[in-house]
N, C-alpha and C positions, 0 to 999 in steps of 0.2 A: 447358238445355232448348232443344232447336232451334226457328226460328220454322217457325211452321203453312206450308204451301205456299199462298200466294195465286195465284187463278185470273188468266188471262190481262187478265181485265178489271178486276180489280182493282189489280195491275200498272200500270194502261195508263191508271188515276185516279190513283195515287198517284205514278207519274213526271209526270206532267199538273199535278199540283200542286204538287209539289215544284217545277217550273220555274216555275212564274208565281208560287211565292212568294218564290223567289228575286229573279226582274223588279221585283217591285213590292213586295215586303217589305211585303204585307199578305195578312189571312185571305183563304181560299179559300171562294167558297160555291157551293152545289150547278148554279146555270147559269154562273155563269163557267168553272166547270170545264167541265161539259157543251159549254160552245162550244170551250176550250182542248184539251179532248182528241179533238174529232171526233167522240165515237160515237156508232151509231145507236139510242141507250135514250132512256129518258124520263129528267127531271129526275129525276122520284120515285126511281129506279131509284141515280139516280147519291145519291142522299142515302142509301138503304139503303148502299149500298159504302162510302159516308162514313162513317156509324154504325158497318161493321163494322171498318173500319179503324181505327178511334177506340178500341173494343173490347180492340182487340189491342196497345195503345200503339202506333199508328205518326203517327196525328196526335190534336190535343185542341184545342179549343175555348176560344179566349179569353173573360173574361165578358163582353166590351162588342161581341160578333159573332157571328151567326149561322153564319159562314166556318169554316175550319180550316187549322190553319196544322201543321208535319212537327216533330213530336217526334226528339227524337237518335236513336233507333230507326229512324223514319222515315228522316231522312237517312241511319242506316247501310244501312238496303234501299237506297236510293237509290245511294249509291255502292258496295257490294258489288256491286249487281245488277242495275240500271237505266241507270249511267252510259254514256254515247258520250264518250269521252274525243277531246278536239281536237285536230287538227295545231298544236302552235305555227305562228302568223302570220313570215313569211317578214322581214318589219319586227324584229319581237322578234330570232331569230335573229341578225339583222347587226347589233344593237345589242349583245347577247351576246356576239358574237364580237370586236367591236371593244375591250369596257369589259372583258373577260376576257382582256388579251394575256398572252400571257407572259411578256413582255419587262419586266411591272409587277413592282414587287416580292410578295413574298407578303401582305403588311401591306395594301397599296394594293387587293388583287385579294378581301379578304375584305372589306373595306369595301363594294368596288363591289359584289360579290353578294351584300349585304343592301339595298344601295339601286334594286339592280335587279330583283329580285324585288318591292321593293317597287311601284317606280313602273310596271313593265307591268302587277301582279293589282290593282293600287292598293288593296292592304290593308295590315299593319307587315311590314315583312322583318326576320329575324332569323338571327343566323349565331352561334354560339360560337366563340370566339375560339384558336386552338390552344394546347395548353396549350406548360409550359415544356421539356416532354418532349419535345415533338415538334422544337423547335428546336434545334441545335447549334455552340457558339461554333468558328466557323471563323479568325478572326485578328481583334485589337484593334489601333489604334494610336492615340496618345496627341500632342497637338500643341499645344504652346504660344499661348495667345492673351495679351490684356492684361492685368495685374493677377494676381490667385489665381484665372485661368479656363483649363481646357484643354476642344480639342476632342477628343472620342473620334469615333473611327470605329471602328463595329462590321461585321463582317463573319461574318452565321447563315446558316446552313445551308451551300445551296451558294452562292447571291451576291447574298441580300439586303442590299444595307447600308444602316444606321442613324446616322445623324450626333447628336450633341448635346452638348451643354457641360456641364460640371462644374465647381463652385467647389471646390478647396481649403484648405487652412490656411495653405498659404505657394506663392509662388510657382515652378514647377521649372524649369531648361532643356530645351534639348531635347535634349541628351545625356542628361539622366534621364530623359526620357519614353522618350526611343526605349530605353534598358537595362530598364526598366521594364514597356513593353508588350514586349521580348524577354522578359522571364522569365514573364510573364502568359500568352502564347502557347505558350512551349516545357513550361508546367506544364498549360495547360488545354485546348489549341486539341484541338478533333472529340470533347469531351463536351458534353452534354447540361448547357441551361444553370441549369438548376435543379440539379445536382449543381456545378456552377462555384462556384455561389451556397456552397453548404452548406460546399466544401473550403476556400473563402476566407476564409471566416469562421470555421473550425477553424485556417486558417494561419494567420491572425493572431494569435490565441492564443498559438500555437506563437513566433511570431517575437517576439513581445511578451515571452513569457517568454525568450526567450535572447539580447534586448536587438538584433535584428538588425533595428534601422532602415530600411536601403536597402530589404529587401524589407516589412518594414511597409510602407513607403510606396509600393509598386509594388501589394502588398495592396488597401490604403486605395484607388488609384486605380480597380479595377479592380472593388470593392467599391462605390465610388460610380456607376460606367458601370455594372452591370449590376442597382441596384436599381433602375432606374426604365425597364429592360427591359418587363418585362412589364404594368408599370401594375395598374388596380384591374379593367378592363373583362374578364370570363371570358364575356360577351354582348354582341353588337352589336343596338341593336333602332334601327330607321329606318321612318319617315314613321308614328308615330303620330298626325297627324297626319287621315292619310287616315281613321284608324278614326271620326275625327268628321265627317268628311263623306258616311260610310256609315249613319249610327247614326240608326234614329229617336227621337223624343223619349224613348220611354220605355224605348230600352238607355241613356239617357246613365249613370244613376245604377250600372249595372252596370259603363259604358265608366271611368270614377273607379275603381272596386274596383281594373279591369283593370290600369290604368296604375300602381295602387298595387303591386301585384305586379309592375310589371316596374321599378319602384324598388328594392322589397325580394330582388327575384331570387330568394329560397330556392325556390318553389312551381317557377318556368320552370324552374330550373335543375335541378331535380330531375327535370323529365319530356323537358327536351331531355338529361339524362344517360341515361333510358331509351333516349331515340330512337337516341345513337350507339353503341347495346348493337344494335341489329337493323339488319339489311338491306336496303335498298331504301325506298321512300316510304313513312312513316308517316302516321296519318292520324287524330285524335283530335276527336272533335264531341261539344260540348257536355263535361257531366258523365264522358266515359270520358277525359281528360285525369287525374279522380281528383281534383279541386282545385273546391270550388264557384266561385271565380273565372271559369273557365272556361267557365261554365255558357252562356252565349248564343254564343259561341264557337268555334271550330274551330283545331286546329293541325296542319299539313302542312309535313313535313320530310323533307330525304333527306340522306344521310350525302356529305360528301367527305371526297377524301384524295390524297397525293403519290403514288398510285401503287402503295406500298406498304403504308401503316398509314394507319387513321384518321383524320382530324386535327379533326374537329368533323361540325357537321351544318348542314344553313342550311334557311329555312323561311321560314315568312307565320305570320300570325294576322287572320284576320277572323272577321264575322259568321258563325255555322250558315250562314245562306243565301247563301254565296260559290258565284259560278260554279264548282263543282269540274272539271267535264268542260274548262275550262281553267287552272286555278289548280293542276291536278296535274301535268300536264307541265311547265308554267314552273316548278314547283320542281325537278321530277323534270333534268329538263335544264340549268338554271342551276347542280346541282350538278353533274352531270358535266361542265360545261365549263368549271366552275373547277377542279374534281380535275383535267382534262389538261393547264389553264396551271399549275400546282402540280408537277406531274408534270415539266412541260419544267427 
């Protein structure tokens, strides 16, 4: 059903109110607005608009205030049709431009763009993490340290590299390592490392049953470097934090739920799965998230990528009453300017 057309002065209360509940995260009542919107009506006048707004689900009346505070409705008129969206601040920008080099590796640059979303909107920043698909083993090499410890050095995509150690069963030289990462490479190097994952562990099998050692153990090494590749993280979430020093007393008990779903992940991950199916900034308040969790809420996301394909989405989460008119382009531009260091 489409919403009814509201008249120019109705409009002109309920962006009026929508920002100063934003400011001060409390009910609106019929002269504060009256002085926050300038018009030339009576109180009385402005309290009938109130009512009919109220009417129409766009605001509702808490029981402990005469005020009125913007229903998920509301803020959706609000941002569909009321917003002045901001210039990003010239400050953000070179902070942006600086923590997004390209020169970072990929790993380092999705971090910084959930911690940098977070700390300019000061609400949680959130990024999903690329999956294994999107990554592609370019070259390992394998290097003797003390005892039963080699270092791997991994080299994805085009030149991120990964350093880290692995314990074995027995100690090897380095004339095995390096035979060892030769057959690793010349069997796997420029697939996708989730299919690396799958053949290595079918060739094991294979060489298991036909007693062939040497490459078991090139196997085995190579089986070890690349499970602890991708880890357990498929979301990055940062400065939860902040969401308690936005919250009045009485979202805390909501702000608990929240935090409990971003332990559990099923819920996020299912609606940042949506977000990296569509184009452009998404934009989800309150209960159209789909998840009562969500409910006091809002989630703003926009999709990156290398240029090419996909590779996740990155966003915020705060209060319904987050400044959107800036909180949309800091997301909206924090991802494009990690897609173009990704991209380099």
């Amino acid at each position: 059903m489409a919403a009814p057309e509201l008249s120019d002065r109705a409009r002109t209360l309920l962006k009026a109110l929508v920002q100063r509940h934003i400011r001060d995260g409390q009910p609106v009542g019929s002269r504060t607005l009256l002085e926050e919107a300038g018009l030339p009506v009576s109180a009385a006048t402005v309290r009938n608009v109130m009512s009919d707004l109220e009417e129409l689900g766009y605001l509702h009346s808490p029981h402990t205030s005469a005020g009125r505070v913007p229903t998920a409705a509301g803020y959706r008129l609000f941002v569909d049709q009321l917003l002045q969206v901001q210039p990003l601040e010239l400050d953000a920008i070179r902070i942006l431009r600086e923590e997004l080099n390209p020169d970072r590796s990929a790993g380092e640059l999705v971090q910084s763009a959930s911690n940098l979303v977070s700390s300019i909107t000061a609400h949680a920043g959130l990024i999903t993490v690329p999956r294994p698909e999107a990554s592609q083993l370019r070259q390992v090499e394998f290097l003797p340290l003390s005892g039963n410890r080699v270092l791997v050095i991994l080299v994805v995509n085009e030149r991120e590299v990964q350093n880290r150690i692995i314990h074995t069963q027995r100690p090897f030289s380095e004339e095995e390592l390096r035979e060892a990462a030769r057959l690793v490479n010349q069997r796997f190097a420029g697939q996708p490392l989730s299919a690396v994952q799958n053949r290595i562990l079918r060739e094991m099998e294979e060489a298991r049953s036909r007693i062939d050692t040497y490459l078991q153990a090139a196997l085995d090494l190579a089986s070890k470097a690349l499970d602890q590749d991708e880890g357990d993280d498929e979301y990055l979430v940062a400065g939860e934090s902040r969401l308690l020093g936005n919250a009045t007393p009485g979202e805390l008990d909501r702000l608990r739920e929240l935090f409990d779903a971003f332990e559990q992940k099923k819920d996020l991950l299912h609606l940042l799965e949506r977000c990296s199916r569509a184009e452009g900034v998404q934009i989800f308040i309150g209960e159209e998230a789909g998840y009562e969790v969500f409910g006091d809420y809002s989630v703003i996301t926009a999709p990156y990528t290398d240029g090419a394909r996909t590779l996740g989405v990155l966003g915020v989460i705060g209060p319904t009453r987050m400044a959107y008119e800036r909180v949309i382009p800091i997301v909206d531009i924090t991802a494009r300017m990690l897609s173009s260091a990704l991209s380099h």
